[in-house]
NUTORDREN-168922 format. One record per atom (N, C-alpha, C): y, x, z; atom name; residue number from 1. Coordinates in pm, whole numbers, plus 50000, padded with zeros to 5 digits. Atoms other than C-alpha are relative to their C-alpha. Layout:
<pts>
+-------+-------+-------+----+-----+
|     v |     u |     w | at |   i |
+-------+-------+-------+----+-----+
|     Y |     X |     Z | CA | NUM |
...
+-------+-------+-------+----+-----+
</pts>
This chain:
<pts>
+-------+-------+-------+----+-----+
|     v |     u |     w | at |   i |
+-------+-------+-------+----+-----+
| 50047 | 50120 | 49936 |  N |   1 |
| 16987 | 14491 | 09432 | CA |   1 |
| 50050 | 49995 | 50144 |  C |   1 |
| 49987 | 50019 | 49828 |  N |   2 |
| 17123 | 14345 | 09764 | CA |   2 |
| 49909 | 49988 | 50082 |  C |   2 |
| 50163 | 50065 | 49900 |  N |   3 |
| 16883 | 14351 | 10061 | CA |   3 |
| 50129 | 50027 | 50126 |  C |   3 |
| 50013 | 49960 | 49858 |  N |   4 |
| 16894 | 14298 | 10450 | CA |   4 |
| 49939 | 50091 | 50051 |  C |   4 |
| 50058 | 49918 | 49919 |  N |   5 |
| 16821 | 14533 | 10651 | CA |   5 |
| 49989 | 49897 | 50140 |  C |   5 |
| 50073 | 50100 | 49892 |  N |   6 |
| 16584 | 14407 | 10973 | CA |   6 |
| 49943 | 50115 | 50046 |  C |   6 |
| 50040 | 49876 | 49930 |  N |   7 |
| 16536 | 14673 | 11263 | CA |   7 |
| 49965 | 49927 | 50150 |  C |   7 |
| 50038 | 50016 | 49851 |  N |   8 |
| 16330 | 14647 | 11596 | CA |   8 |
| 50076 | 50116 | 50087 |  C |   8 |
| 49947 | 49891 | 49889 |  N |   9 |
| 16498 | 14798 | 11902 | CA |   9 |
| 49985 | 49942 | 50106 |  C |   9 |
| 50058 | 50034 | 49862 |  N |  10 |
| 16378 | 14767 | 12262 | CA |  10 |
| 50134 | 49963 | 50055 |  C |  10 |
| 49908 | 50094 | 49955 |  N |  11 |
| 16736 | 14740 | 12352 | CA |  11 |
| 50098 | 50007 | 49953 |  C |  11 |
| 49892 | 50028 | 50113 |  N |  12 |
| 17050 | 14623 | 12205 | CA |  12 |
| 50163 | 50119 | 50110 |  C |  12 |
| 49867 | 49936 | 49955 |  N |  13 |
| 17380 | 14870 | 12259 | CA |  13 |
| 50084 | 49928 | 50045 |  C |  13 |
| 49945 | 50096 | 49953 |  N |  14 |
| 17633 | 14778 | 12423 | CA |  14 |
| 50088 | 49913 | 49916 |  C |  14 |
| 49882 | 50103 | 50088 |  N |  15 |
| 17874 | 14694 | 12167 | CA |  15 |
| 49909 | 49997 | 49864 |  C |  15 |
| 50090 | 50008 | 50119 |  N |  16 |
| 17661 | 14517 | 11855 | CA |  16 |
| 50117 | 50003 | 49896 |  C |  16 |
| 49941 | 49942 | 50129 |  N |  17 |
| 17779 | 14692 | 11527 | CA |  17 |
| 49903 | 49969 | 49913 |  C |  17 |
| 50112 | 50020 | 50098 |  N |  18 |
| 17652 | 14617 | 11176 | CA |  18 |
| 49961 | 50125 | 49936 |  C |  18 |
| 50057 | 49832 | 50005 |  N |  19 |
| 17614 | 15029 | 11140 | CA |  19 |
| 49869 | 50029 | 50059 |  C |  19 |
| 50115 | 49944 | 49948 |  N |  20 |
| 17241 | 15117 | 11189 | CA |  20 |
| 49986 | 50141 | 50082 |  C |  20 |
| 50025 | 49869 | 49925 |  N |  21 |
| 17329 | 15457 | 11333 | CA |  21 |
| 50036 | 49934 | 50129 |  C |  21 |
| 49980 | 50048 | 49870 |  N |  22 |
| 17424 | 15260 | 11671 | CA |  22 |
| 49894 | 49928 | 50062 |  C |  22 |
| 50141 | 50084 | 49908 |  N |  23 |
| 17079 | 15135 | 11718 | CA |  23 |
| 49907 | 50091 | 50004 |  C |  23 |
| 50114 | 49910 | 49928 |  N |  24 |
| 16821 | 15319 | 11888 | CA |  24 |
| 49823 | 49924 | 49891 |  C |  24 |
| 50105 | 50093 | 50063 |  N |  25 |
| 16576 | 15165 | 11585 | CA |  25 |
| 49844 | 50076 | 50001 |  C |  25 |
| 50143 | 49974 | 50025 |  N |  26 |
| 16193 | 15155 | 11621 | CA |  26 |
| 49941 | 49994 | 49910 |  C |  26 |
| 50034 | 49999 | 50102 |  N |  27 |
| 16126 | 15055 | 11308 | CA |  27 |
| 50064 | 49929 | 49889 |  C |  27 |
| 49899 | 50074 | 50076 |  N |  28 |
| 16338 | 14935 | 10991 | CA |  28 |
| 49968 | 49934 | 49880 |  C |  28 |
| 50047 | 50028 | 50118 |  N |  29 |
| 16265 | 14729 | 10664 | CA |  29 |
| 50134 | 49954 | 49934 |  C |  29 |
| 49953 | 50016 | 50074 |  N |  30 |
| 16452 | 14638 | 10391 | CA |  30 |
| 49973 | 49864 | 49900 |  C |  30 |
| 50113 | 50138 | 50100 |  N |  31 |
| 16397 | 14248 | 10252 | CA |  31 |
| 50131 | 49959 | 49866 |  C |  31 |
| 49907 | 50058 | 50137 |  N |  32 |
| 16581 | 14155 | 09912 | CA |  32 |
| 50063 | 49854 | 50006 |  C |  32 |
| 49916 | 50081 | 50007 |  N |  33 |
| 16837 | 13939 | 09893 | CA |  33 |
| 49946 | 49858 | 49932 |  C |  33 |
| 50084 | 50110 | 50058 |  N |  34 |
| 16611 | 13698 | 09653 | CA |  34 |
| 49927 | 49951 | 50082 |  C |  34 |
| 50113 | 50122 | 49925 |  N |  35 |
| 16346 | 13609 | 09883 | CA |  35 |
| 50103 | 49985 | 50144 |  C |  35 |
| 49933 | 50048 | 49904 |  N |  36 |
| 16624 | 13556 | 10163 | CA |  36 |
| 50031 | 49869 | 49940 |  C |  36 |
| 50001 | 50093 | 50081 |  N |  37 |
| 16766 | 13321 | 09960 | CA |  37 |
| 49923 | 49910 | 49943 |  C |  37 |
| 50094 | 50080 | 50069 |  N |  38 |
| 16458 | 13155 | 09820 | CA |  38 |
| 49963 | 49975 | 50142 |  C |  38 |
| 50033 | 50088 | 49904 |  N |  39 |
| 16354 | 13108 | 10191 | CA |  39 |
| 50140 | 49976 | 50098 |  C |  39 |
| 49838 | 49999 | 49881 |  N |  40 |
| 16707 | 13029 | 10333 | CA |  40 |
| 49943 | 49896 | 50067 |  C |  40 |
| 50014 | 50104 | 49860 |  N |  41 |
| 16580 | 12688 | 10488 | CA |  41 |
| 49902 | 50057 | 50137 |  C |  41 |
| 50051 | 49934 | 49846 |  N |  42 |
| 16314 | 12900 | 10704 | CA |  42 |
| 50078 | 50074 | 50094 |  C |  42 |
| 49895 | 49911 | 49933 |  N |  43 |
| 16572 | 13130 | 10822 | CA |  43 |
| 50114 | 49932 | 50057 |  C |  43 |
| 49912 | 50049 | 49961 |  N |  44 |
| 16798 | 12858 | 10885 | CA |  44 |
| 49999 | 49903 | 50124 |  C |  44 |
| 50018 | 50127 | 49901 |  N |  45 |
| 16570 | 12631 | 11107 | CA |  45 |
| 49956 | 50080 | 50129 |  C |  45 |
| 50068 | 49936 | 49875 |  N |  46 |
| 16512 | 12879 | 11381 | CA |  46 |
| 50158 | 50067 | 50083 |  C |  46 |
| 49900 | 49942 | 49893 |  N |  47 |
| 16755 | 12938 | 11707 | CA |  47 |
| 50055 | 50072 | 49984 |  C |  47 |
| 50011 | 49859 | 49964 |  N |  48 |
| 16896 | 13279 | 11728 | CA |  48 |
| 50128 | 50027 | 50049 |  C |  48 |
| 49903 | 49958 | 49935 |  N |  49 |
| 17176 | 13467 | 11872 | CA |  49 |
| 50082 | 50077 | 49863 |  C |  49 |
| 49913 | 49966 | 50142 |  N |  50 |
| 17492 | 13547 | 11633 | CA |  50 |
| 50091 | 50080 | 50039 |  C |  50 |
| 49886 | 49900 | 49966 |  N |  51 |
| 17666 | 13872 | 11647 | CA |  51 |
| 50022 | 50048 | 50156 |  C |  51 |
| 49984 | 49979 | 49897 |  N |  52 |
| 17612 | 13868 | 12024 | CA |  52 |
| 49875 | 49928 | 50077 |  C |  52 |
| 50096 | 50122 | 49887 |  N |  53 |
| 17337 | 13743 | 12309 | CA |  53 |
| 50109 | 49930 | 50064 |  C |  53 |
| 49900 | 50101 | 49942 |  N |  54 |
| 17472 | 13471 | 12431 | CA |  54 |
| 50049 | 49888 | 49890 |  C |  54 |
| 49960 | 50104 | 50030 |  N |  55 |
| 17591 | 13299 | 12174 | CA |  55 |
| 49854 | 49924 | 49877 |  C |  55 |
| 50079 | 50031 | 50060 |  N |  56 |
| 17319 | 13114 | 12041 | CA |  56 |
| 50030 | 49842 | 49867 |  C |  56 |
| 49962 | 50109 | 50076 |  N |  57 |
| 17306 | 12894 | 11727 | CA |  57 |
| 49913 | 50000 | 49891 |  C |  57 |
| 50194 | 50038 | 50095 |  N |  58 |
| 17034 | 12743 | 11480 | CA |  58 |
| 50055 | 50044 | 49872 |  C |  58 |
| 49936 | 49948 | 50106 |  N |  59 |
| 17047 | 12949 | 11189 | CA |  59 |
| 49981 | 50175 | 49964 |  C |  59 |
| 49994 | 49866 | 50031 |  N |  60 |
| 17066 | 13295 | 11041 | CA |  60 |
| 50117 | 50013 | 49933 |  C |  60 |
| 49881 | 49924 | 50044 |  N |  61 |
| 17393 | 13487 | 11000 | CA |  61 |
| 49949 | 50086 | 49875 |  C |  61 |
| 50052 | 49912 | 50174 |  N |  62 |
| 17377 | 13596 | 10636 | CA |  62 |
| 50096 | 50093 | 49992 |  C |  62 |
| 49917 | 49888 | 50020 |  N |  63 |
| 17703 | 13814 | 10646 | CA |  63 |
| 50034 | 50101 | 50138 |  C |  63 |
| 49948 | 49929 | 49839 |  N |  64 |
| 17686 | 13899 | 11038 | CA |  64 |
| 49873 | 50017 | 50045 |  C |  64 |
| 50074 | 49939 | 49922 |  N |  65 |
| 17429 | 14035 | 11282 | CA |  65 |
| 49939 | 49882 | 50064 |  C |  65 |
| 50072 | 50108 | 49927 |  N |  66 |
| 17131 | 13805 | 11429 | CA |  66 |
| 49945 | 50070 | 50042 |  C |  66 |
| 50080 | 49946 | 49904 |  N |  67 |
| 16950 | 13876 | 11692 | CA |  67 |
| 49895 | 49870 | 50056 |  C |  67 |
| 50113 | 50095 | 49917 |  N |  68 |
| 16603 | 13741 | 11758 | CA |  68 |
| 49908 | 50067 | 50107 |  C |  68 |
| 50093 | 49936 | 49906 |  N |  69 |
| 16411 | 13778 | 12079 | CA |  69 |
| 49861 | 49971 | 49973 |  C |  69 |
| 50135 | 49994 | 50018 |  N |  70 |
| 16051 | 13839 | 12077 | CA |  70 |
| 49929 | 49841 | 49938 |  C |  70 |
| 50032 | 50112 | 50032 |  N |  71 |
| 16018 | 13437 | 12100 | CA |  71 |
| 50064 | 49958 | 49892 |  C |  71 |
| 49895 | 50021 | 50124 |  N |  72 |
| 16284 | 13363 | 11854 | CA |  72 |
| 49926 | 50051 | 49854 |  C |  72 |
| 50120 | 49950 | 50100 |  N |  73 |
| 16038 | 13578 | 11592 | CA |  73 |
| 49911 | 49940 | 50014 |  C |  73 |
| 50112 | 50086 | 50021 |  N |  74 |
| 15774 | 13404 | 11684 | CA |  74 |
| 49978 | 49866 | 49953 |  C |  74 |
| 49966 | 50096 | 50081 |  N |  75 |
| 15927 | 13065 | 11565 | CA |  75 |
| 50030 | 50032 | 49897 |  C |  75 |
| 50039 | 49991 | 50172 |  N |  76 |
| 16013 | 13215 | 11252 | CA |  76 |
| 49897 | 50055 | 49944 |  C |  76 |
| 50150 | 49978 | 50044 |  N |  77 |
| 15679 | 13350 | 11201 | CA |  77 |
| 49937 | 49879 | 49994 |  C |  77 |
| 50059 | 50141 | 50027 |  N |  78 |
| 15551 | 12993 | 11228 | CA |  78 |
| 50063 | 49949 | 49866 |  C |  78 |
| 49891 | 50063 | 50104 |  N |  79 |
| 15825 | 12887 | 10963 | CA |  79 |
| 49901 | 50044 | 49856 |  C |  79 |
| 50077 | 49932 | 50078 |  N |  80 |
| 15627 | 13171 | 10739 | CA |  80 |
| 49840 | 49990 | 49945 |  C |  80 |
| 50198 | 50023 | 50020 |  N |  81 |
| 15254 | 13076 | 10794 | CA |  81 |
| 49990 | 49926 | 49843 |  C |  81 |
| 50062 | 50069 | 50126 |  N |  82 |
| 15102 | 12967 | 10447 | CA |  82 |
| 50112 | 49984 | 49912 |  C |  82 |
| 49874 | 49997 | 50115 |  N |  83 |
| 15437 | 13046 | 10249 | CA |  83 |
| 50020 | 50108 | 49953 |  C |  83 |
| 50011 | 49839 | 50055 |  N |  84 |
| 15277 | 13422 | 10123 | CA |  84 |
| 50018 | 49946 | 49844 |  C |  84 |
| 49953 | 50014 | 50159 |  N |  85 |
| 15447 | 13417 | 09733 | CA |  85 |
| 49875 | 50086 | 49990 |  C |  85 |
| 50144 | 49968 | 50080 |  N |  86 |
| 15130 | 13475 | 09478 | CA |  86 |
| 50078 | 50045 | 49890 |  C |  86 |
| 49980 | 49955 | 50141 |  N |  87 |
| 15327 | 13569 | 09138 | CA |  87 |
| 50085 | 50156 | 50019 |  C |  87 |
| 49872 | 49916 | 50020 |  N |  88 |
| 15657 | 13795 | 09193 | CA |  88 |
| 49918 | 50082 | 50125 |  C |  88 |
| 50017 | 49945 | 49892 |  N |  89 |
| 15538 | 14148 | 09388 | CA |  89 |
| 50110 | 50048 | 50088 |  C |  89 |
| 49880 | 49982 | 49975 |  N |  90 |
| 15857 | 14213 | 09467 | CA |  90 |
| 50005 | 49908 | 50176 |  C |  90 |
| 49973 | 50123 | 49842 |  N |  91 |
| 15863 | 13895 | 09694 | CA |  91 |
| 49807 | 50024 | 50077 |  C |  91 |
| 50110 | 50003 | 49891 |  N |  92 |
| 15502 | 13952 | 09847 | CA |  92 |
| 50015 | 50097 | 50064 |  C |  92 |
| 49989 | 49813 | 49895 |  N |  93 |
| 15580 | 14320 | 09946 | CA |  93 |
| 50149 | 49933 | 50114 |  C |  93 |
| 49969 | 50060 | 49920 |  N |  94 |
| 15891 | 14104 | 10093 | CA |  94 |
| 49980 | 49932 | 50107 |  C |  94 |
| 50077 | 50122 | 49920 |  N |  95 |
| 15684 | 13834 | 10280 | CA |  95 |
| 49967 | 50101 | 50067 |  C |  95 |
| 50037 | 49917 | 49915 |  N |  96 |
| 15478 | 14111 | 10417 | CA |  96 |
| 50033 | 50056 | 50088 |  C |  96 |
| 49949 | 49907 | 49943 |  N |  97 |
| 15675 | 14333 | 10513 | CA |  97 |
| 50081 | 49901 | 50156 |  C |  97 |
| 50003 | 50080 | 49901 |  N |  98 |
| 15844 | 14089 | 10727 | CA |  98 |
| 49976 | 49929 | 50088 |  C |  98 |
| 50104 | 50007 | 49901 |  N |  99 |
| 15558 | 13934 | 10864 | CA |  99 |
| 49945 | 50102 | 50080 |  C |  99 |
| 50069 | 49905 | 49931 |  N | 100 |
| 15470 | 14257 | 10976 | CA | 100 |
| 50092 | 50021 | 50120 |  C | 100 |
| 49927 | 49957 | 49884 |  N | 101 |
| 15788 | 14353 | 11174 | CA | 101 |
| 50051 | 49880 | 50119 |  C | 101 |
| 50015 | 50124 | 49974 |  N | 102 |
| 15756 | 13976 | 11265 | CA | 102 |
| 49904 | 50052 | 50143 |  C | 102 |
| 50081 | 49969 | 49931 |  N | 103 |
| 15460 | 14062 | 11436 | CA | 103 |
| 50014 | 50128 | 50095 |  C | 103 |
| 49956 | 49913 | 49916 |  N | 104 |
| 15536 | 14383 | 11610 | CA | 104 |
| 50147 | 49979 | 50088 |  C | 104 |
| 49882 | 50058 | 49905 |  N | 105 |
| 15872 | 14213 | 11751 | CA | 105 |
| 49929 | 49905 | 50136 |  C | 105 |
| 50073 | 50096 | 49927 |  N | 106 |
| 15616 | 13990 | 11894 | CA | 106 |
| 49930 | 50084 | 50079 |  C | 106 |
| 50131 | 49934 | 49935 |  N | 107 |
| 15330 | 14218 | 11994 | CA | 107 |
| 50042 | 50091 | 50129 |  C | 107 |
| 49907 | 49867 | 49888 |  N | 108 |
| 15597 | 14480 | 12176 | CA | 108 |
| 50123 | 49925 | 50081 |  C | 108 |
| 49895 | 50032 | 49907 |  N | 109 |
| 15834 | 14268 | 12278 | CA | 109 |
| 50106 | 49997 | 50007 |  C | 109 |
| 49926 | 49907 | 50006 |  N | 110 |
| 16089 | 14392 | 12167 | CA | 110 |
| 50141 | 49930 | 49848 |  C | 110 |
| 49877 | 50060 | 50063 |  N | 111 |
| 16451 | 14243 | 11989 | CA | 111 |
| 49976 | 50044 | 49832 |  C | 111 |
| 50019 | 50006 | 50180 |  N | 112 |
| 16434 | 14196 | 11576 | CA | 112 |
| 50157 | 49989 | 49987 |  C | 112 |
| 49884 | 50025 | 50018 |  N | 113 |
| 16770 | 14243 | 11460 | CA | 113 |
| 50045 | 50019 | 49854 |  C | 113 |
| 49991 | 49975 | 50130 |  N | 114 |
| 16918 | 14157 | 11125 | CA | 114 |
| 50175 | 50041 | 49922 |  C | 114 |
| 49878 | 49956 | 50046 |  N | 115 |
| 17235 | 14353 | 10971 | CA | 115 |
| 50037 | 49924 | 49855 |  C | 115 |
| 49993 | 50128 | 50116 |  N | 116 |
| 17361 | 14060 | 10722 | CA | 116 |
| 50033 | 50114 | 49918 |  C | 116 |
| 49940 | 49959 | 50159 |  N | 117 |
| 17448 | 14197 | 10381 | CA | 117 |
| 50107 | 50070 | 49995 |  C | 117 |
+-------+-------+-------+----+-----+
</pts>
């Protein structure tokens, strides 16, 4: 099964690589390629930075590196409110899990970064 990988790090290296050993990661999850896909319009209607700060653009890089800041998570956590999947656990341990590191990007402060596919 394909998944994203989605890692908090207080701060971004200098040169952004889609290799996780170049990030100083606080904490890492793993979301399946299905519920990306099944919520692509949430992931698509929120700001973020692509492959670099600085370049910002509405959307989520599905094959490249996004970077959301603390606020940037916190608009897609709004996107998420009242859209927890009830049948497939697969996709709720998804939802979760993401709401969670959702929330600790928020709570700490601290850059959400997603290594596309």
């Amino acid at each position: 099964m394909r998944e994203h990988d989605f890692m908090l790090v207080k701060d971004l290296p200098l040169e952004i690589r889609m290799n996780t050993r170049f990030y100083d990661s606080l904490h890492t999850i793993a979301i399946s390629d299905v519920f990306v896909v099944k919520h692509r319009a949430k992931f698509m209607s929120v700001d973020v930075y692509s492959n670099e700060l600085g370049n910002l653009k509405k959307g989520f890089n599905y094959y490249g590196i996004t970077i959301y800041t603390p606020e940037m998570a916190e608009e897609l956590k709004k996107t998420f409110i009242g859209a927890k999947p009830t049948k497939s656990q697969n996709m709720i341990r998804d939802y979760e899990a993401l709401m969670d590191i959702l929330d600790r990007a928020i709570d700490e402060q601290v850059y959400l970064v997603h290594l596309g596919i």
